[in-house]
PDBQT receptor file of N, H, CA, C and O in Angstrom, charges set to zero:
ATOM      1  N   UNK A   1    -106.875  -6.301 -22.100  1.00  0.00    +0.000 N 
ATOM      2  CA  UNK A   1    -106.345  -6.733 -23.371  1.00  0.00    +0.000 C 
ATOM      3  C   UNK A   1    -104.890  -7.176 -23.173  1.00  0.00    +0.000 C 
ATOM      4  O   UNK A   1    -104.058  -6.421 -22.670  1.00  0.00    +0.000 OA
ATOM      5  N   UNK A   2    -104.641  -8.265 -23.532  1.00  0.00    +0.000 N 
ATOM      6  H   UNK A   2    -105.317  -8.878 -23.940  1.00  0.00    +0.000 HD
ATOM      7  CA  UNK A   2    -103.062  -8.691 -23.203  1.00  0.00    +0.000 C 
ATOM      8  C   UNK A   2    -102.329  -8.565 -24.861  1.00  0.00    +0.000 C 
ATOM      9  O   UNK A   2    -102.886  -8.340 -25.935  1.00  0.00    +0.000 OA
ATOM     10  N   UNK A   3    -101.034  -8.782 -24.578  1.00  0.00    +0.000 N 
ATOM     11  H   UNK A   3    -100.581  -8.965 -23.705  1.00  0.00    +0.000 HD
ATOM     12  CA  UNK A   3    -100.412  -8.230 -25.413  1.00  0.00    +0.000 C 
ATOM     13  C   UNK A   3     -99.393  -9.696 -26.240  1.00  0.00    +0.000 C 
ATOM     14  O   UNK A   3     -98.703 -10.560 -25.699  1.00  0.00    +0.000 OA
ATOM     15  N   UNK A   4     -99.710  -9.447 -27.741  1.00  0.00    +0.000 N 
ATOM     16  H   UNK A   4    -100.270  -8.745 -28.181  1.00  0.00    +0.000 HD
ATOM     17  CA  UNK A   4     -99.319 -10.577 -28.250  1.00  0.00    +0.000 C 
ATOM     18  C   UNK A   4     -97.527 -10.643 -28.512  1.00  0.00    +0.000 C 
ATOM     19  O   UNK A   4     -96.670  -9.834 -28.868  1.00  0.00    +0.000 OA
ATOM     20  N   UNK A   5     -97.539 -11.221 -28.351  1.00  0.00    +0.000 N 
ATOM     21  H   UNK A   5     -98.235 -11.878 -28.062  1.00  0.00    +0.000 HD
ATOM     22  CA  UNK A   5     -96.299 -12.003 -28.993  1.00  0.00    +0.000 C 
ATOM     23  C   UNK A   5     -96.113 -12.635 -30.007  1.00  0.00    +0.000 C 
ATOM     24  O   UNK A   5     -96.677 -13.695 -30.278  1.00  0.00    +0.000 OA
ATOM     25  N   UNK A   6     -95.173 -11.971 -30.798  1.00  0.00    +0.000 N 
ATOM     26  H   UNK A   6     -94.715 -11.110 -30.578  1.00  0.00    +0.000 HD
ATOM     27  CA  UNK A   6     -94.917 -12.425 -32.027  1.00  0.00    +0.000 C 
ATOM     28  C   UNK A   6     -93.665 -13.743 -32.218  1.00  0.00    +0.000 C 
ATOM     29  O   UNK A   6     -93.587 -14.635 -33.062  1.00  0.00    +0.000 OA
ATOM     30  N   UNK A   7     -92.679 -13.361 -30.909  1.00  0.00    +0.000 N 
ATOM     31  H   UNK A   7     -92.743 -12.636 -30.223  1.00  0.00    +0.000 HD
ATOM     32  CA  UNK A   7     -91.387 -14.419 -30.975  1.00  0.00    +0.000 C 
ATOM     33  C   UNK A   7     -91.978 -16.018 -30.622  1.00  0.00    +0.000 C 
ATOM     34  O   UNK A   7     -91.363 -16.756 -29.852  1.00  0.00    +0.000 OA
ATOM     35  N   UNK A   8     -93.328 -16.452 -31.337  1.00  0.00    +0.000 N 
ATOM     36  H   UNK A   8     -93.828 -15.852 -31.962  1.00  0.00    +0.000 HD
ATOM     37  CA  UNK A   8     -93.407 -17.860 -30.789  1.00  0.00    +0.000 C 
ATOM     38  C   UNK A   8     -92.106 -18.912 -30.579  1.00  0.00    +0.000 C 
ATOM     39  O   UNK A   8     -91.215 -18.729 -31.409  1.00  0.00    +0.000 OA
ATOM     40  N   UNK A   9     -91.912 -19.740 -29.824  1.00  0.00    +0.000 N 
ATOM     41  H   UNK A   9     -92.635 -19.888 -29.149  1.00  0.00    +0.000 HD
ATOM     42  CA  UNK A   9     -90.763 -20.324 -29.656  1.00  0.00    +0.000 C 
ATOM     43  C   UNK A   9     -89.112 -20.119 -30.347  1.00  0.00    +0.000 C 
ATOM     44  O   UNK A   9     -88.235 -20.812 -30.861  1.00  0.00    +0.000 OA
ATOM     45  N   UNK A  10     -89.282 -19.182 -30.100  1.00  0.00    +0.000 N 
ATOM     46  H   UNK A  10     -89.995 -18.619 -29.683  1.00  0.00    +0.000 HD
ATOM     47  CA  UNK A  10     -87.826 -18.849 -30.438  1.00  0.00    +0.000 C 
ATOM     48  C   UNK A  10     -86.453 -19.098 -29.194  1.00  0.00    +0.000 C 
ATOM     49  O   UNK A  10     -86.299 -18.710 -28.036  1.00  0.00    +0.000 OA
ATOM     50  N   UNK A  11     -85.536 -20.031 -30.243  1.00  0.00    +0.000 N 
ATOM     51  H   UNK A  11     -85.662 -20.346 -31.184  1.00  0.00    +0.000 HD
ATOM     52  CA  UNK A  11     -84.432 -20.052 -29.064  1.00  0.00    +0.000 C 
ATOM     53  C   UNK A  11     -83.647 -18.402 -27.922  1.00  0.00    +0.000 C 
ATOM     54  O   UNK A  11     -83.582 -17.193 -28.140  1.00  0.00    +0.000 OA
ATOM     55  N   UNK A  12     -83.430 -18.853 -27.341  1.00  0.00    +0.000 N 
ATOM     56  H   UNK A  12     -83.483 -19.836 -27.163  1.00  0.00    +0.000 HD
ATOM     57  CA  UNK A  12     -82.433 -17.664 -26.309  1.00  0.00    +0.000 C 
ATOM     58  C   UNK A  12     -80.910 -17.400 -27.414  1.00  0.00    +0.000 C 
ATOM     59  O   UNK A  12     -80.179 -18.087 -28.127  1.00  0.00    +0.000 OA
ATOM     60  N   UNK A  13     -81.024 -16.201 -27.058  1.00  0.00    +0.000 N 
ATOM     61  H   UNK A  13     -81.618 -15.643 -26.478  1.00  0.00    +0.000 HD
ATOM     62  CA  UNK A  13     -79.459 -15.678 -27.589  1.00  0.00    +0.000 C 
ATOM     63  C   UNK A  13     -78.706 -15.830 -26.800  1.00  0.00    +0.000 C 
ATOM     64  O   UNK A  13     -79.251 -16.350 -25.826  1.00  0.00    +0.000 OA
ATOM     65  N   UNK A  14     -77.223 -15.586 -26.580  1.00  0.00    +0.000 N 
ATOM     66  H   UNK A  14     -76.781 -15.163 -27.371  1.00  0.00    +0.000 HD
ATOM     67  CA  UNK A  14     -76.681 -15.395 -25.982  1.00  0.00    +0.000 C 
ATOM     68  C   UNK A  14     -76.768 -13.412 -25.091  1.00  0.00    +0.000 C 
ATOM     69  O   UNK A  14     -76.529 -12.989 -23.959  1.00  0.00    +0.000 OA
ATOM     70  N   UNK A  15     -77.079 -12.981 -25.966  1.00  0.00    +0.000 N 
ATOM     71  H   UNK A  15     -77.273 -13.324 -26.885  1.00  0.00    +0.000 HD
ATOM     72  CA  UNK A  15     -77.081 -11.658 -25.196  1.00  0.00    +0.000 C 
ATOM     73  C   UNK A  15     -78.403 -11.610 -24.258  1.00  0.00    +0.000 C 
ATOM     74  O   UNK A  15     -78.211 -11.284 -23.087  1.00  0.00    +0.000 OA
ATOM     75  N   UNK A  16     -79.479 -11.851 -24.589  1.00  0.00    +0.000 N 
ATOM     76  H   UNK A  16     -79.635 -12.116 -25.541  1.00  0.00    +0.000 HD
ATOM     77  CA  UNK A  16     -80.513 -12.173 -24.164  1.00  0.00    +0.000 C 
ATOM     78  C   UNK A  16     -80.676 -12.917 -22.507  1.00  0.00    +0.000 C 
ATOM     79  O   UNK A  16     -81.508 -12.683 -21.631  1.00  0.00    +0.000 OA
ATOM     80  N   UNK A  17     -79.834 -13.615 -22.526  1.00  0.00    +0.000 N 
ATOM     81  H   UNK A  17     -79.158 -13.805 -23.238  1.00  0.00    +0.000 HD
ATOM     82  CA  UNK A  17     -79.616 -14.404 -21.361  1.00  0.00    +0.000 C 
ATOM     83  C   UNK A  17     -78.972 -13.776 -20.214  1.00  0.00    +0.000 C 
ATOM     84  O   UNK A  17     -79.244 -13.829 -19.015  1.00  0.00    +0.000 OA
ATOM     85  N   UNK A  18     -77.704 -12.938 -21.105  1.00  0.00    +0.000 N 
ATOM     86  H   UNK A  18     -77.483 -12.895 -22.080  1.00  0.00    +0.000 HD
ATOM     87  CA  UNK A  18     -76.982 -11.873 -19.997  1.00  0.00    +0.000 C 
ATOM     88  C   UNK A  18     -77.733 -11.024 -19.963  1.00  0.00    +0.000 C 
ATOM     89  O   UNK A  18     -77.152 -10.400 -19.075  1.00  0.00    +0.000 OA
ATOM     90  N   UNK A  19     -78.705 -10.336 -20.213  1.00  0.00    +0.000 N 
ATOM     91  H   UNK A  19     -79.177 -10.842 -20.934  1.00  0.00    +0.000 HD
ATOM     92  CA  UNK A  19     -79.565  -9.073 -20.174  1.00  0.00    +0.000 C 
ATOM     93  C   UNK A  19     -80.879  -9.938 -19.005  1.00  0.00    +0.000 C 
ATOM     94  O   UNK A  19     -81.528  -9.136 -18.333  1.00  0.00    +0.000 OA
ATOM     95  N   UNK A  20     -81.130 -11.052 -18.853  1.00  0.00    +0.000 N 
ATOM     96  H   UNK A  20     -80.603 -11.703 -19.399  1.00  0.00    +0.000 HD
ATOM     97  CA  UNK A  20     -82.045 -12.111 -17.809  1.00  0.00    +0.000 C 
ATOM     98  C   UNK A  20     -81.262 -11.655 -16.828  1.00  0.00    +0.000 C 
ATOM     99  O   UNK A  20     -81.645 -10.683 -16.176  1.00  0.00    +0.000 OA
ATOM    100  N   UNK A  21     -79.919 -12.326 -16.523  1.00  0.00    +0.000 N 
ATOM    101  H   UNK A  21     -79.608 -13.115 -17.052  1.00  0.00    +0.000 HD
ATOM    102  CA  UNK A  21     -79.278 -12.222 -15.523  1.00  0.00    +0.000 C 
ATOM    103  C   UNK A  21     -78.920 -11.149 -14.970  1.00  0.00    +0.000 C 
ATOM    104  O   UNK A  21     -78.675 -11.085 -13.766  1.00  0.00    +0.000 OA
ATOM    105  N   UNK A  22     -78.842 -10.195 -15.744  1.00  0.00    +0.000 N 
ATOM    106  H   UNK A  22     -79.041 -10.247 -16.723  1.00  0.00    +0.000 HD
ATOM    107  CA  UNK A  22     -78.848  -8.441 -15.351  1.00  0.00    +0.000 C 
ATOM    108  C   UNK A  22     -79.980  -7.569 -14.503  1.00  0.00    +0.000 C 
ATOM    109  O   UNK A  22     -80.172  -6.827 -13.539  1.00  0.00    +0.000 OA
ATOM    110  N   UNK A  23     -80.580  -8.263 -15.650  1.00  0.00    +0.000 N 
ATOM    111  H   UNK A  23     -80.424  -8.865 -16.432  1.00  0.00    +0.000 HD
ATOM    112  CA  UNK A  23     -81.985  -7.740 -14.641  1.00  0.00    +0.000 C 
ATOM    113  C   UNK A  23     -83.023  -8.727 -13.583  1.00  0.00    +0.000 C 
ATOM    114  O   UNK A  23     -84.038  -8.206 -13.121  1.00  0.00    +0.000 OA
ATOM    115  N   UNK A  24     -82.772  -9.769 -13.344  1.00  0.00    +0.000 N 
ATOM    116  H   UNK A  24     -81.947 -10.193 -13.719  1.00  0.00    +0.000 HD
ATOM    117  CA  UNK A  24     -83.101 -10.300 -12.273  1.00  0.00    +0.000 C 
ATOM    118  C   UNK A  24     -81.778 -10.170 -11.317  1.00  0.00    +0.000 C 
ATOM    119  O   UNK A  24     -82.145 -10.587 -10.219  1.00  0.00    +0.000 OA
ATOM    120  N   UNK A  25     -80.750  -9.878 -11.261  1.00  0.00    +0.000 N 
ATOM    121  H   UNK A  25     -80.451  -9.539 -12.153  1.00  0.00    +0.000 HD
ATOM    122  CA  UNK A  25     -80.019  -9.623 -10.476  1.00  0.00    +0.000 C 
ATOM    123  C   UNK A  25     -79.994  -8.032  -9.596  1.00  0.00    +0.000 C 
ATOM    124  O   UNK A  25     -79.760  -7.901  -8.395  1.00  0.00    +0.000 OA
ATOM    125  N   UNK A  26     -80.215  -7.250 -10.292  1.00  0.00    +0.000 N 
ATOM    126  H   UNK A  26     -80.405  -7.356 -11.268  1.00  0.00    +0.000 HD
ATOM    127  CA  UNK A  26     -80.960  -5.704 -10.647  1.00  0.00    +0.000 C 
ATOM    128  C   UNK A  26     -82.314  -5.874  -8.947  1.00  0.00    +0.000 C 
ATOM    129  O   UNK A  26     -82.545  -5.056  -8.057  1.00  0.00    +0.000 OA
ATOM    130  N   UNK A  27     -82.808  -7.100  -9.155  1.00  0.00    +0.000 N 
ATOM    131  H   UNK A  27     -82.620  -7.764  -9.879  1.00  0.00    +0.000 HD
ATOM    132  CA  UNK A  27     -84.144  -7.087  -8.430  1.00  0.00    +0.000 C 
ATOM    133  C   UNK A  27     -85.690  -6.594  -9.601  1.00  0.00    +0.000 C 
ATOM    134  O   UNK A  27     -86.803  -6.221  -9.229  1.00  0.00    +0.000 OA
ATOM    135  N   UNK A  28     -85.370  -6.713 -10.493  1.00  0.00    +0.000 N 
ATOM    136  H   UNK A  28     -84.466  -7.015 -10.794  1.00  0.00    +0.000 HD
ATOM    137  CA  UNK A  28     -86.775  -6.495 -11.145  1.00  0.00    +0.000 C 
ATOM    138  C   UNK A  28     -87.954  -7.629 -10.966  1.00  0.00    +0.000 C 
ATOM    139  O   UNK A  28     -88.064  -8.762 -10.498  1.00  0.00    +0.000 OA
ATOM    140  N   UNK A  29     -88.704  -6.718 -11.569  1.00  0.00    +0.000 N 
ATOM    141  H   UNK A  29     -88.615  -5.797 -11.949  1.00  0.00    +0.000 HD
ATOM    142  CA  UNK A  29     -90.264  -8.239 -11.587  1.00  0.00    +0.000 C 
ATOM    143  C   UNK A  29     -89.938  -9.130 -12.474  1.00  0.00    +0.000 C 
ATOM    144  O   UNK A  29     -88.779  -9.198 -12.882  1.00  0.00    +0.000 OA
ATOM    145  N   UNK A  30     -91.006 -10.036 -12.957  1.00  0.00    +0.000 N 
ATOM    146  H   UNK A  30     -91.948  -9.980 -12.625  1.00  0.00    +0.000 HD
ATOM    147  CA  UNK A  30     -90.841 -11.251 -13.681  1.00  0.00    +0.000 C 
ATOM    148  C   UNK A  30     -91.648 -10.333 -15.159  1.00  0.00    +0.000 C 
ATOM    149  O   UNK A  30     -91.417 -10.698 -16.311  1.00  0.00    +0.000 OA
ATOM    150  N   UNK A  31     -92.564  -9.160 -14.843  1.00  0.00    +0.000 N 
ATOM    151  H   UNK A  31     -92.751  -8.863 -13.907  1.00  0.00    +0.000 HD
ATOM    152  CA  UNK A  31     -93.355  -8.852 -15.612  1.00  0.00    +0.000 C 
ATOM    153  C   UNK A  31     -92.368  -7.886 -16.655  1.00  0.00    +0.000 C 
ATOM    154  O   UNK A  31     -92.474  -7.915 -17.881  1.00  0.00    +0.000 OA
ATOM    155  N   UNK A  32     -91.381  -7.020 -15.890  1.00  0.00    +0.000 N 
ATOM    156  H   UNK A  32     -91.295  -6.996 -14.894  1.00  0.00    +0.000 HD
ATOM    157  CA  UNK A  32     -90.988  -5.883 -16.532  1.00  0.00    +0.000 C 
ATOM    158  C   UNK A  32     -89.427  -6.402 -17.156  1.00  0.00    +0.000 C 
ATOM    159  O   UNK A  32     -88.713  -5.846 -17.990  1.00  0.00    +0.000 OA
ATOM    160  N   UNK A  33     -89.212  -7.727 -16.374  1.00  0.00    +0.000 N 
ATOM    161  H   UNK A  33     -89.793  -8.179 -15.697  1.00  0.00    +0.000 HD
ATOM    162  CA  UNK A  33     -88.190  -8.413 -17.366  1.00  0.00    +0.000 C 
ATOM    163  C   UNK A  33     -88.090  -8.827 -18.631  1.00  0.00    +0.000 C 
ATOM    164  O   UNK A  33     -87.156  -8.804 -19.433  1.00  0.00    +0.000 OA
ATOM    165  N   UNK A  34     -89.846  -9.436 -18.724  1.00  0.00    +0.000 N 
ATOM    166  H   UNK A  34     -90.604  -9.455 -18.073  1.00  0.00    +0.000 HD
ATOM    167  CA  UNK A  34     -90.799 -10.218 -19.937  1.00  0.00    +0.000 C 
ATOM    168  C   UNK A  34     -90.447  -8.955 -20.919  1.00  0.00    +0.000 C 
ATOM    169  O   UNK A  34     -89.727  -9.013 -21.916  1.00  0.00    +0.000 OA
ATOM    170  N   UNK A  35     -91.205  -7.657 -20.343  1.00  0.00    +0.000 N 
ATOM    171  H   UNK A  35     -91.790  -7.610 -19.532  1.00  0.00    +0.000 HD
ATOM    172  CA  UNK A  35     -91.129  -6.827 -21.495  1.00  0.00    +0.000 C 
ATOM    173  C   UNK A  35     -89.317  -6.291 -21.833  1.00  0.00    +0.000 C 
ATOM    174  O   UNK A  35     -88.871  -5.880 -22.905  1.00  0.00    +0.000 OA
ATOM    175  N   UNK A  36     -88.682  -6.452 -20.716  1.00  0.00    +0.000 N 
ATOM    176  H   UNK A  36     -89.044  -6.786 -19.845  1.00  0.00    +0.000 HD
ATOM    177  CA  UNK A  36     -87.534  -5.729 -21.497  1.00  0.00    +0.000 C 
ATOM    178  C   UNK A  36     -87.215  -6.873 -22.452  1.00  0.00    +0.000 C 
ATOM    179  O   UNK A  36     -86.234  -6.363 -22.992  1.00  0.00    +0.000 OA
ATOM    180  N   UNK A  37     -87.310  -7.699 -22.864  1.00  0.00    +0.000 N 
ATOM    181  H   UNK A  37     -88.107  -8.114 -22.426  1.00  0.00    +0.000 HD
ATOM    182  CA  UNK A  37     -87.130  -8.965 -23.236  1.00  0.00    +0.000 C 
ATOM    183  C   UNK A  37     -87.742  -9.171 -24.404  1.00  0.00    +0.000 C 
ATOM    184  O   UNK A  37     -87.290  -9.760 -25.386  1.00  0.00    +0.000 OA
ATOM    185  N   UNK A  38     -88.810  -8.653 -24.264  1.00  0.00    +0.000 N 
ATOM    186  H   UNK A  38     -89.177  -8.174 -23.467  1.00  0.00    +0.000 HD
ATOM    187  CA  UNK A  38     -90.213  -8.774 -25.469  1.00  0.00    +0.000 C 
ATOM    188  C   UNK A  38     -90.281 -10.427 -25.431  1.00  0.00    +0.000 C 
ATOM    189  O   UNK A  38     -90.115 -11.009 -26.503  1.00  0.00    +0.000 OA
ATOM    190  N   UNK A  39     -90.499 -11.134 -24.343  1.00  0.00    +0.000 N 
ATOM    191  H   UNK A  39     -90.634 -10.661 -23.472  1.00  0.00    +0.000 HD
ATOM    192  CA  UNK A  39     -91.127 -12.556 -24.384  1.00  0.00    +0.000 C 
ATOM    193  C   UNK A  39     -91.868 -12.800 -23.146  1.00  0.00    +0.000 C 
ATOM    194  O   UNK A  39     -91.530 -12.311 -22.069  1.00  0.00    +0.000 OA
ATOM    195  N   UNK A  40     -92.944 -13.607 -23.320  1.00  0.00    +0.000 N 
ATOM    196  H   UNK A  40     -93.219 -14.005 -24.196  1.00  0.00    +0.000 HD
ATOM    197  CA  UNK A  40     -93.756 -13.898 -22.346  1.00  0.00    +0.000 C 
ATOM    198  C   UNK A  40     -92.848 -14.147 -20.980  1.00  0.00    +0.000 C 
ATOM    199  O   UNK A  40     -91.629 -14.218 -20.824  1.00  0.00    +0.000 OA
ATOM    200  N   UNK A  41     -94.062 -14.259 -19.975  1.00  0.00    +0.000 N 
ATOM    201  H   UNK A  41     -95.052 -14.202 -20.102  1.00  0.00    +0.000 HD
ATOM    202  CA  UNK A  41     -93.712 -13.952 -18.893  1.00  0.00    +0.000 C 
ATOM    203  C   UNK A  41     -93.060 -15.672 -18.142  1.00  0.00    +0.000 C 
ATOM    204  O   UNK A  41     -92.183 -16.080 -17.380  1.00  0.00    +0.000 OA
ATOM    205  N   UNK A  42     -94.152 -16.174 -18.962  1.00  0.00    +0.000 N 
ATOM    206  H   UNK A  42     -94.863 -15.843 -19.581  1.00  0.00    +0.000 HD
ATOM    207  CA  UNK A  42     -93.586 -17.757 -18.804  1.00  0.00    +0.000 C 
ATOM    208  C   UNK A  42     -92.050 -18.344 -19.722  1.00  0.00    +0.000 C 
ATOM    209  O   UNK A  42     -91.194 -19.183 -19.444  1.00  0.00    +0.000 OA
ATOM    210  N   UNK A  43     -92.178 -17.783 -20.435  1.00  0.00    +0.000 N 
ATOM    211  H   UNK A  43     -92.874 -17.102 -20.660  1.00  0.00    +0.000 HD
ATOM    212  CA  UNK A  43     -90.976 -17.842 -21.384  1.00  0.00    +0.000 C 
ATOM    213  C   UNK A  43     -89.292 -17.760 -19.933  1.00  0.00    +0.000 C 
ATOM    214  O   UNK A  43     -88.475 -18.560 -19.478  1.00  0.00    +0.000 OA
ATOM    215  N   UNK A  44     -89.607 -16.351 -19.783  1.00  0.00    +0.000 N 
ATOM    216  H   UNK A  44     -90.271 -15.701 -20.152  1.00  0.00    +0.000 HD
ATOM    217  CA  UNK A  44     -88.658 -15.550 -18.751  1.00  0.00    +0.000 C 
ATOM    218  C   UNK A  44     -88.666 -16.734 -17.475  1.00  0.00    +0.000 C 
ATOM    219  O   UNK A  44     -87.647 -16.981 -16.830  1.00  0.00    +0.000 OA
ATOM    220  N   UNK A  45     -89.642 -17.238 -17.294  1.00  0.00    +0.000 N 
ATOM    221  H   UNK A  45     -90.470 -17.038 -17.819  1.00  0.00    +0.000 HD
ATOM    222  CA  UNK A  45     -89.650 -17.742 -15.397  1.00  0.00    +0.000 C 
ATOM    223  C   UNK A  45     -88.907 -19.233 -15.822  1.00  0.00    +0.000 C 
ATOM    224  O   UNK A  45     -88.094 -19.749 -15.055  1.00  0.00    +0.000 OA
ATOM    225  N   UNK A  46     -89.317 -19.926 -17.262  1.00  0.00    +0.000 N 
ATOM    226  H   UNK A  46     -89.978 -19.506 -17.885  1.00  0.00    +0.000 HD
ATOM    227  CA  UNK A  46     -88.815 -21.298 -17.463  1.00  0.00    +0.000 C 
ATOM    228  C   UNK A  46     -87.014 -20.828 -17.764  1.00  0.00    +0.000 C 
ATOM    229  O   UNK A  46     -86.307 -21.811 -17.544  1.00  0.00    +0.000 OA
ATOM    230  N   UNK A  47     -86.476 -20.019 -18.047  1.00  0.00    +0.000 N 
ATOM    231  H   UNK A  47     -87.050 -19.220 -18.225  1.00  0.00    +0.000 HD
ATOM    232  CA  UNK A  47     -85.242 -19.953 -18.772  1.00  0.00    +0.000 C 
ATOM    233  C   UNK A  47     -85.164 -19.673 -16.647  1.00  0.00    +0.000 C 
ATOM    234  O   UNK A  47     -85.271 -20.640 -15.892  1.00  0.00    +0.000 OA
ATOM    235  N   UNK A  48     -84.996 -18.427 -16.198  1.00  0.00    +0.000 N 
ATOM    236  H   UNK A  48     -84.909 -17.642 -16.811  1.00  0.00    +0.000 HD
ATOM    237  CA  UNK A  48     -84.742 -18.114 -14.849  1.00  0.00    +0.000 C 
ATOM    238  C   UNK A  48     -84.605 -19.211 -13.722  1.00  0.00    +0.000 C 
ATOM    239  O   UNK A  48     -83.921 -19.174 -12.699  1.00  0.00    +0.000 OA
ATOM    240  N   UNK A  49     -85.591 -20.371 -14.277  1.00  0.00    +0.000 N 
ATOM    241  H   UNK A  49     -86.146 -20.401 -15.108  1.00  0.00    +0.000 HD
ATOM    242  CA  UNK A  49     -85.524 -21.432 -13.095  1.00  0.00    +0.000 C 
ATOM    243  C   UNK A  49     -84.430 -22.302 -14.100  1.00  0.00    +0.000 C 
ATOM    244  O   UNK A  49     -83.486 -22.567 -13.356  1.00  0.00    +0.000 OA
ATOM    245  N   UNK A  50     -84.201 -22.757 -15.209  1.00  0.00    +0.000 N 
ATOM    246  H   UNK A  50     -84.968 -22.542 -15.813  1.00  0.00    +0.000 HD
ATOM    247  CA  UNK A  50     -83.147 -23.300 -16.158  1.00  0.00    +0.000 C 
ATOM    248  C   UNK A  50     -81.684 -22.661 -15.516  1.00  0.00    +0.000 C 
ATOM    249  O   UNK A  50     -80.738 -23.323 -15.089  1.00  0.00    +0.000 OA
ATOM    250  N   UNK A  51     -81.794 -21.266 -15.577  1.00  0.00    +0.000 N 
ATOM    251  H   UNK A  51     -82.563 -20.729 -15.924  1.00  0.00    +0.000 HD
ATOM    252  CA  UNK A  51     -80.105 -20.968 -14.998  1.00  0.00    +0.000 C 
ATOM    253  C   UNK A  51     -80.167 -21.039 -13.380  1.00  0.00    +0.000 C 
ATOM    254  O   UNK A  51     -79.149 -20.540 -12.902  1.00  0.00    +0.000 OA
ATOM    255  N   UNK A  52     -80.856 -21.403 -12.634  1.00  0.00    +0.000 N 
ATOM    256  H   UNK A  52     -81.684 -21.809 -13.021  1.00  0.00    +0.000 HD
ATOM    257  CA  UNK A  52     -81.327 -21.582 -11.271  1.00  0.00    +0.000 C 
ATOM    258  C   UNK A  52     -80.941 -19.946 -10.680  1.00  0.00    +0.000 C 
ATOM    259  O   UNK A  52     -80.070 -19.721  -9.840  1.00  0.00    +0.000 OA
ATOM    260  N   UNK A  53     -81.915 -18.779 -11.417  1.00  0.00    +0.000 N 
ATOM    261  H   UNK A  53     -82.623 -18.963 -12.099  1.00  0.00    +0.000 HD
ATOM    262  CA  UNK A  53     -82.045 -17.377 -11.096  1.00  0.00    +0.000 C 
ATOM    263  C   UNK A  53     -83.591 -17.499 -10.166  1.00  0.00    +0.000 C 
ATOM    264  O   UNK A  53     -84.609 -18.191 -10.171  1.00  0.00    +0.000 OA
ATOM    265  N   UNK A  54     -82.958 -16.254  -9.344  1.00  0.00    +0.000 N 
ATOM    266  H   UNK A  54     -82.131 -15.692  -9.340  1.00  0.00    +0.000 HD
ATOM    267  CA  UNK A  54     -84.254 -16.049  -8.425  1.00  0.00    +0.000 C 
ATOM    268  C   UNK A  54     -84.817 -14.542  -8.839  1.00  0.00    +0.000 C 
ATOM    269  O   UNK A  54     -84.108 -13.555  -8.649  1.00  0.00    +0.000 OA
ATOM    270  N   UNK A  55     -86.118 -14.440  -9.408  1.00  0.00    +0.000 N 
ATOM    271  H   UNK A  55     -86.694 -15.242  -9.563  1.00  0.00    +0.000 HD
ATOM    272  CA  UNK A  55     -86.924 -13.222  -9.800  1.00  0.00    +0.000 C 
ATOM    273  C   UNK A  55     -87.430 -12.814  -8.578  1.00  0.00    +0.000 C 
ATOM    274  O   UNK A  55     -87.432 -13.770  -7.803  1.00  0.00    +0.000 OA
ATOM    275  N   UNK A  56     -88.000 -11.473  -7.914  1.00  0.00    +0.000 N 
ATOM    276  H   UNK A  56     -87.999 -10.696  -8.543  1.00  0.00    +0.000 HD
ATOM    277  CA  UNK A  56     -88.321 -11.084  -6.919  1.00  0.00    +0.000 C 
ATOM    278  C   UNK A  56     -89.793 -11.294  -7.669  1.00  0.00    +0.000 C 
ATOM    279  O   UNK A  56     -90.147 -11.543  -8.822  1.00  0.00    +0.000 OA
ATOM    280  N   UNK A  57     -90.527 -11.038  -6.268  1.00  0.00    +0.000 N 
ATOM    281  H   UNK A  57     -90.240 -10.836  -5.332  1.00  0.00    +0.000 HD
ATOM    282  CA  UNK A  57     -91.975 -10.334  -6.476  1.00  0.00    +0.000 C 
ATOM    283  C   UNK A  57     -92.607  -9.188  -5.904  1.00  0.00    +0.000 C 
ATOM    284  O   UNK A  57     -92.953  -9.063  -4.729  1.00  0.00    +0.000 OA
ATOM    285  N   UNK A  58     -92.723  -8.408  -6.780  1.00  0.00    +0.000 N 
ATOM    286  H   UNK A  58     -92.442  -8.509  -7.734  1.00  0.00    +0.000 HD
ATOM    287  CA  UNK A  58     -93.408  -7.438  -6.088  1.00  0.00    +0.000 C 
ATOM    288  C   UNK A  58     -94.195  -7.521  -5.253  1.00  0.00    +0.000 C 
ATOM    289  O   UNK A  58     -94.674  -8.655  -5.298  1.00  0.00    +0.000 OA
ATOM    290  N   UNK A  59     -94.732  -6.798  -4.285  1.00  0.00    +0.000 N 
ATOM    291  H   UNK A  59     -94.343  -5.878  -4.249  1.00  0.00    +0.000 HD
ATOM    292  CA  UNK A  59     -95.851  -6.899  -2.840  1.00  0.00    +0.000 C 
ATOM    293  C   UNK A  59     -96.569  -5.729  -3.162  1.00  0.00    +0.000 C 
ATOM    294  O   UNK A  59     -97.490  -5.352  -2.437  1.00  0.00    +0.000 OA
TER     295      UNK A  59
């Protein structure tokens, strides 16, 4: 069962963006960023490649 999202296209905040960069800097997943975030996972990877951030992947 996947989990809905309610923020359909909603712009980025400014805090939001520093809390991206925090935690992909941190080394987190792409998955547990989405949720600290509460936005899809694609949402997170299009903004991450936009500020030219590198997400790890888990193995």
């Amino acid at each position: 069962m996947s989990e809905k999202f309610e923020r359909h296209r909603q712009p980025w905040r400014q805090d939001e963006i520093q809390k991206l960069h925090l935690l992909a800097g941190k080394g987190m997943s792409l998955r547990a960023i989405a949720r600290a975030l509460t936005r899809s996972e694609e949402s997170v990877k299009d903004r991450a490649k936009q500020d030219r951030l590198t997400i790890s992947k888990l193995r």
